[in-house]
ROKE-437652 format. One record per residue (C-alpha): x, z, y. Coordinates in steps of 0.05 Angstrom, whole numbers, plus 5000, padded with zeros to 4 digits. Each point is the difference from the previous one (the first is absolute). Example, Ala and Ser with C-alpha at 12.3 -4.5 7.8 and 13.67 -1.06 7.14 Angstrom:
[[5246,5156,4910]]
[[5027,4987,5069]]
This chain:
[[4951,5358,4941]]
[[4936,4985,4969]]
[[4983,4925,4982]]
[[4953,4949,5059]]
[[4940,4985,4950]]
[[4949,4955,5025]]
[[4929,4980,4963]]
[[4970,4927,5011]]
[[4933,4981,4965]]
[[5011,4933,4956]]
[[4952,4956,4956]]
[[5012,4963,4927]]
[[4989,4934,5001]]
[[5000,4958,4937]]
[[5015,4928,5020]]
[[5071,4982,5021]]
[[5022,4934,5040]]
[[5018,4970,5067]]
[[4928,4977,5009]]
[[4976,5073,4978]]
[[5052,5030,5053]]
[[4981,4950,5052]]
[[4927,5024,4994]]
[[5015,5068,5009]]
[[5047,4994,5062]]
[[4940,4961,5033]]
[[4954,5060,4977]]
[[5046,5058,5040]]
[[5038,5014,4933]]
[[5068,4996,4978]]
[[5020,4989,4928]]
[[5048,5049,4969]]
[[5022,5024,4927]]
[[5029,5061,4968]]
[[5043,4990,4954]]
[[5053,5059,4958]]
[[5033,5013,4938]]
[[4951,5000,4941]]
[[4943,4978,5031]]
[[4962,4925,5009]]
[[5004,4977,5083]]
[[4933,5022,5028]]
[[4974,4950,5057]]
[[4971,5032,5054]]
[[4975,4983,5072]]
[[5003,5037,5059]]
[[4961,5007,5072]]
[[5045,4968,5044]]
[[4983,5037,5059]]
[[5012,5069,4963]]
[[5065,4982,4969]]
[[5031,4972,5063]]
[[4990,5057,5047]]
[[5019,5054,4936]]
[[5069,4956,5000]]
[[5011,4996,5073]]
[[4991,5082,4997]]
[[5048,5012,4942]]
[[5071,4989,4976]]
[[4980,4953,4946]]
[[5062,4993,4959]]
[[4998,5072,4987]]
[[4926,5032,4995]]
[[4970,5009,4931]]
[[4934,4973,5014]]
[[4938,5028,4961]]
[[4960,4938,4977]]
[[4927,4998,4981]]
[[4990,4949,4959]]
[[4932,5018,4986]]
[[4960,5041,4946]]
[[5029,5059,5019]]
[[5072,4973,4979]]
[[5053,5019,5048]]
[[5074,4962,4995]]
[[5059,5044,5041]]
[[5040,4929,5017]]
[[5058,4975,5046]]
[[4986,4935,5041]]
[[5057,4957,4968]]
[[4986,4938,5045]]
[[4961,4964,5050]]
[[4993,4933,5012]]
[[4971,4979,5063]]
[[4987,4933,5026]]
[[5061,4960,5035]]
[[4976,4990,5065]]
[[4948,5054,5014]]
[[4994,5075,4992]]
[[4947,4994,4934]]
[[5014,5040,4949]]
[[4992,4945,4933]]
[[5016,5044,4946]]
[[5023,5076,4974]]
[[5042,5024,4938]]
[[4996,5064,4980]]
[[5040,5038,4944]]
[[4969,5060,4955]]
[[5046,5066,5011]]
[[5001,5046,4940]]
[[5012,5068,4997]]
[[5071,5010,4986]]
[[5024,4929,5004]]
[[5049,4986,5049]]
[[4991,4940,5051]]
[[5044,4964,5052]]
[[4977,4995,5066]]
[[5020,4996,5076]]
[[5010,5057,5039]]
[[5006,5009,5080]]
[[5052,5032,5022]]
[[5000,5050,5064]]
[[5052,5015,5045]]
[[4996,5070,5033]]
[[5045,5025,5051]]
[[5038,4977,5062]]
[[5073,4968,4977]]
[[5054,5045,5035]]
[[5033,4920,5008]]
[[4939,4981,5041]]
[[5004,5060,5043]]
[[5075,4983,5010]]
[[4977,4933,5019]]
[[5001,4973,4939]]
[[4942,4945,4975]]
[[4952,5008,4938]]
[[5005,4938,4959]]
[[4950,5003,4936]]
[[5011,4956,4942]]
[[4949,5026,4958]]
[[4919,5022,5009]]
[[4983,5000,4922]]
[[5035,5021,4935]]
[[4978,4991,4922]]
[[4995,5061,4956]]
[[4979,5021,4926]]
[[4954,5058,4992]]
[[4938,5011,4959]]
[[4930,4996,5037]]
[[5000,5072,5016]]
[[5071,4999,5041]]
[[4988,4950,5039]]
[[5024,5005,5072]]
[[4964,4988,5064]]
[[5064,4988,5025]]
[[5076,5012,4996]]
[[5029,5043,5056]]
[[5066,5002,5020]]
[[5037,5045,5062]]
[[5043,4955,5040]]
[[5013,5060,5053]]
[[5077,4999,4986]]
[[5024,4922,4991]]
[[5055,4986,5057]]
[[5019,4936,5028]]
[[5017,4955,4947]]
[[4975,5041,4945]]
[[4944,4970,4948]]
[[4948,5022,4960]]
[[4994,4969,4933]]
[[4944,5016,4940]]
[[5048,5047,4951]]
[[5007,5047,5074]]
[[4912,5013,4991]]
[[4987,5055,4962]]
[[4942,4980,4951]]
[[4934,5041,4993]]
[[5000,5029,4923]]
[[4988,4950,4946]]
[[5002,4943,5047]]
[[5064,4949,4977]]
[[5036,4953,5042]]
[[4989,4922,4980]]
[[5034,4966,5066]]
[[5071,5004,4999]]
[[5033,5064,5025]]
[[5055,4963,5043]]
[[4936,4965,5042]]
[[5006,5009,5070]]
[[4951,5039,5027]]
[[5024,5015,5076]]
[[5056,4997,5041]]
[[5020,5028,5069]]
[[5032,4966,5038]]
[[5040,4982,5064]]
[[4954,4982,5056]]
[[5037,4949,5051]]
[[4979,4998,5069]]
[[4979,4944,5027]]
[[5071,4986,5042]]
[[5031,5006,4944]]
[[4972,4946,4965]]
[[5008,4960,5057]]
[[5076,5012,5003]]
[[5006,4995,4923]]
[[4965,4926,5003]]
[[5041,4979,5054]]
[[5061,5021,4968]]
[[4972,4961,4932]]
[[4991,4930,5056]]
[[5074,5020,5020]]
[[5036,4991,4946]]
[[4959,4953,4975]]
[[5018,4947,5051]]
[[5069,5014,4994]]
[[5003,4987,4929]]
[[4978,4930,5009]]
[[5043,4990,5062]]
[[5057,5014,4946]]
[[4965,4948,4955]]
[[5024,4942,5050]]
């Protein structure tokens, strides 16, 4: 499975600062920095129109993003946080870590269910614990996604991490006993019902037997 790159166009800046990065977000930019092993944190800004619609169109945990930073230098990065503002949607500011060639990173990693549960079809329920998983792998294994064939879980079987086979190269950080899914017994509605009013049943009669 080849690896989701993205590019996004970036600028230097040389002055650092809450008043520097309040004057940007008031000109349309955000303030970011790159920062990686061996190397001095580069600030950079970014067009906030163009960086929130590329991260509303990507997985952003897991794309190696192609920055420009200008004069025709080109940084292949992760997004390693964003910090957006408390009570609105804004976008405040944008970390990014320098991949290198060979080095192995940690990252998050969706994970994809295929397949119809032969529990479900028995008339069994899906109950999924997990959407995302971390994983080690150098810059040129990383995933799109983890996939994983839940076709033949039963009623009350599970899922967990160690079950997934991994793509090559790519190692497991997240515990192998998580839970990933689980099928299982889906009560009717009546049922319910009865097993609730049993529950009220006995419970008055234990504090009748109080007195």
């Amino acid at each position: 499975m080849s690896v989701a790159e993205a590019s996004l166009q970036a600028s230097r800046r040389d002055e650092t600062g809450k008043g520097v990065a309040r004057r940007l977000r008031r000109a349309g930019r955000i303030p970011a920095v790159v920062y990686g092993k061996d190397m001095e944190p580069i600030p950079l800004s970014l067009d906030e129109q163009e960086t929130v619609l590329l991260f509303e169109s990507i997985p952003v945990a897991n794309t190696v993003l192609q920055l420009d930073i200008g004069g025709g230098e080109t940084l292949r990065t992760l997004v390693r946080e964003i910090q957006t503002h408390p009570f609105r949607p804004d976008v405040l500011h944008v970390d990014f870590m320098r991949l290198r060639r060979g080095i192995a990173v940690e990252l998050s990693v969706p994970i994809s269910l295929s397949g119809t549960p032969a529990g479900t079809r028995a008339g069994g329920r899906l109950d999924i614990a997990l959407h995302e998983t971390h994983v080690r792998c150098t810059p040129a294994r990383i995933p799109e996604l983890i996939e994983a064939d839940i076709s033949e879980l039963g009623i009350g079987e599970s899922l967990r991490l160690g079950d997934i086979p991994l793509p090559e190269d790519v190692e497991l950080v997240s515990g192998p006993d998580t839970l990933v899914c689980h099928i299982a017994t889906a009560w009717a509605p009546d049922e319910e019902e009865e097993a609730l009013e049993a529950g009220e049943v006995e419970e008055a009669g234990g504090d009748v037997g109080e007195y």
